[in-house]
N, C-alpha and C positions, 0 to 999 in steps of 0.2 A: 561551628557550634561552641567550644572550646572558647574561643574570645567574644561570643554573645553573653557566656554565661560570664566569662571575667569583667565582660565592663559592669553589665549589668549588676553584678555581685558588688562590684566597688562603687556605683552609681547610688547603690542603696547605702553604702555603708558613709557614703557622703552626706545623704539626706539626712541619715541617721544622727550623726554626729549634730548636722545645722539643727536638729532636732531638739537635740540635748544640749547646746548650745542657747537655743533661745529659750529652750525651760528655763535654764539656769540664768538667763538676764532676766529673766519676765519674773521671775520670783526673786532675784537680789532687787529689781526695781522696787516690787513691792513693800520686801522687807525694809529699803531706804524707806519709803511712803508709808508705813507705820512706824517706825522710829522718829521723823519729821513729824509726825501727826501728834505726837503725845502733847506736847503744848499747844497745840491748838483748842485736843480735847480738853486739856486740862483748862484753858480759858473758856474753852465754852461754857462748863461746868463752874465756873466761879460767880461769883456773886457782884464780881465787880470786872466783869468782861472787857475787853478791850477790841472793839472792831477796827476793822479795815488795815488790818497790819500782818506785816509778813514774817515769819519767823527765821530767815536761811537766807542770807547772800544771792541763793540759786534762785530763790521764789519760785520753788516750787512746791509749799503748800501755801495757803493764808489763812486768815478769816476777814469777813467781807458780810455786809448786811447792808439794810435800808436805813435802821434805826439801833439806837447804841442802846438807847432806852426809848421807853414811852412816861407818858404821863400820867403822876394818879389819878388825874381829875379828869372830869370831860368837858367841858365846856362847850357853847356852842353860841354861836349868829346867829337870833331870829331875825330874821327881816320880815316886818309889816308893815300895810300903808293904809291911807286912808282915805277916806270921801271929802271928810271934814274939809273946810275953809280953813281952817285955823288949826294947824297944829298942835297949840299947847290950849285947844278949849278941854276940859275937863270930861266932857260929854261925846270927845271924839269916839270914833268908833275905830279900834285898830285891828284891821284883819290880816291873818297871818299867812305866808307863801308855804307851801311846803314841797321840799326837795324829795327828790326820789328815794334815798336811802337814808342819807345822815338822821340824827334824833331831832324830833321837833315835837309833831303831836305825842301828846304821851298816852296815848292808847294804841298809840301804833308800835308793833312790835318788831323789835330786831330784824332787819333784812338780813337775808343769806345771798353774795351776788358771786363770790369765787367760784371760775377765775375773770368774769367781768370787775370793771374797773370805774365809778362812776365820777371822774377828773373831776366836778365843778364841787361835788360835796365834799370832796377829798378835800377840793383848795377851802374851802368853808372850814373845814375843820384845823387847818393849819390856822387861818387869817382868827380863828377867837381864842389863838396864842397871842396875838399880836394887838397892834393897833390899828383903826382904819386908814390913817396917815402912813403907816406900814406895807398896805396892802392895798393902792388905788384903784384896782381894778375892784372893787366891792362898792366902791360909789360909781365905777361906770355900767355894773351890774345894776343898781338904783338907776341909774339912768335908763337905763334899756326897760325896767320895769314899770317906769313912770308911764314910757312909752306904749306900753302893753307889745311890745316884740315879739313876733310870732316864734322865730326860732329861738331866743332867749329861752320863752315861757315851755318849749320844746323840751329844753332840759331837768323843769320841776315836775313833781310829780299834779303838784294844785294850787290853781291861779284862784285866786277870791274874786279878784274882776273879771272873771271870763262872762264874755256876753255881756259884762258892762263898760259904762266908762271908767279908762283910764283911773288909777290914783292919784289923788291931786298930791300928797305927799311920801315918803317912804322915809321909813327908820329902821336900825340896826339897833338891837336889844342882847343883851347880852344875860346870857345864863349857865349855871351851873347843873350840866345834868348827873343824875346816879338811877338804878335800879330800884325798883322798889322791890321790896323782900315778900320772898314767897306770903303767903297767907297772912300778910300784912292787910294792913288799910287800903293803902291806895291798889293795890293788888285787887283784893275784894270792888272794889270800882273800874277793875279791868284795866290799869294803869299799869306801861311796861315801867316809866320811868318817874319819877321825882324830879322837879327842878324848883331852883331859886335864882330870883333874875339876881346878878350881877351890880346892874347899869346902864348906863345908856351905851351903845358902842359904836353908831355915830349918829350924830342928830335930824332931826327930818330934814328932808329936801325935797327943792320939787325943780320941773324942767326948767323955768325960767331960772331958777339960781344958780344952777349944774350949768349954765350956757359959759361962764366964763369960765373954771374949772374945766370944762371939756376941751376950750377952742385954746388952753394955757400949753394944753396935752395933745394939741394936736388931733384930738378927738372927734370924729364925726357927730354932728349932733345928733340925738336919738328923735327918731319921727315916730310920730303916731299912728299905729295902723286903723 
């Protein structure tokens, strides 16, 4: 009985110790990990932040994001197409696509989708940073539109040809969008948004012209369902 109580007695006073042992690592870790921390908070808090960089040889804290900044402005790719023969006739009629979330109609209000992710408006919203010569997959999206592509059209929220034919042409319009202000005008007309087009952001096309362009790229041609 006598050596059950002595292992046991020192059995515990082992545990004990490894006990107080890793208190004491697990709170010096800590205190390292808020003493490292201070500049990172301190950069997160400034005004002119610095991402994706490490502060310690060890790295073992960082700061790390998607975006360093954003942009003041919003802009955006309309793409519409049209019935018209003629392009630049005066009298065309241009109907407009609209994607499931990004801004287009401005009666439609801000979508809330987090934590879904809707990739193709995403890329829309980068590509009316850029140019269309930037971003070739926006004329092989035109393409697929021309087509009326069942899965394409999968991804917008509202096709204008549905149930008709095809668009004989499509264009890329470029605009500037903003909010409109509470209890303002365009408000009062039920209007989430404000815009002013830009420019042209790439010019009409239609299937027979995209044939060389597509087949330069290796590109399937788009068919018509």
């Amino acid at each position: 009985l006598f050596y059950s109580i002595l292992f046991y007695s020192t059995l515990h006073l082992v545990f004990s110790a490894g006990s107080y042992i890793r208190k004491a690592v697990n709170v010096s870790l800590g205190a390292l990990i808020i003493f490292l921390s201070i500049p990172v908070v301190l950069n997160l808090i400034n005004s002119r932040q610095i991402m994706n960089t490490s502060y310690n040889p060890l790295r073992i804290v960082n700061t790390y994001g998607a975006f360093g900044s954003i942009t003041k402005e919003r802009t955006e790719v309309i793409i519409q197409g049209t019935s018209s023969l003629d392009p630049n006739d005066p009298d065309a009629v241009w109907e407009e696509y609209e994607f499931k979330c990004k801004p287009g109609n401005l009666q439609r209000r801000p979508c809330l989708i987090s934590p879904y992710h809707y990739r193709l408006d995403w890329l829309m919203w980068f590509a009316a940073f850029q140019t269309y010569e930037q971003n070739e997959w926006v004329i092989h999206l035109a393409g697929k539109l021309l087509a009326n592509e069942k899965e394409t059209l999968s991804l917008l929220a509202f096709n204008p040809f549905e149930d008709k034919a095809p668009p004989k042409w499509v264009r890329g319009e470029h605009f500037r969008y903003k909010f409109s202000r509470p209890g303002g005008q365009h408000a009062q007309q039920q209007r989430w948004w404000i815009r002013k087009r830009l420019g042209p952001y790439f010019p009409p096309v239609n299937l027979k012209g995209l044939k060389k362009f597509f087949k330069a790229r290796n590109w399937p041609d788009p068919k018509q369902n």
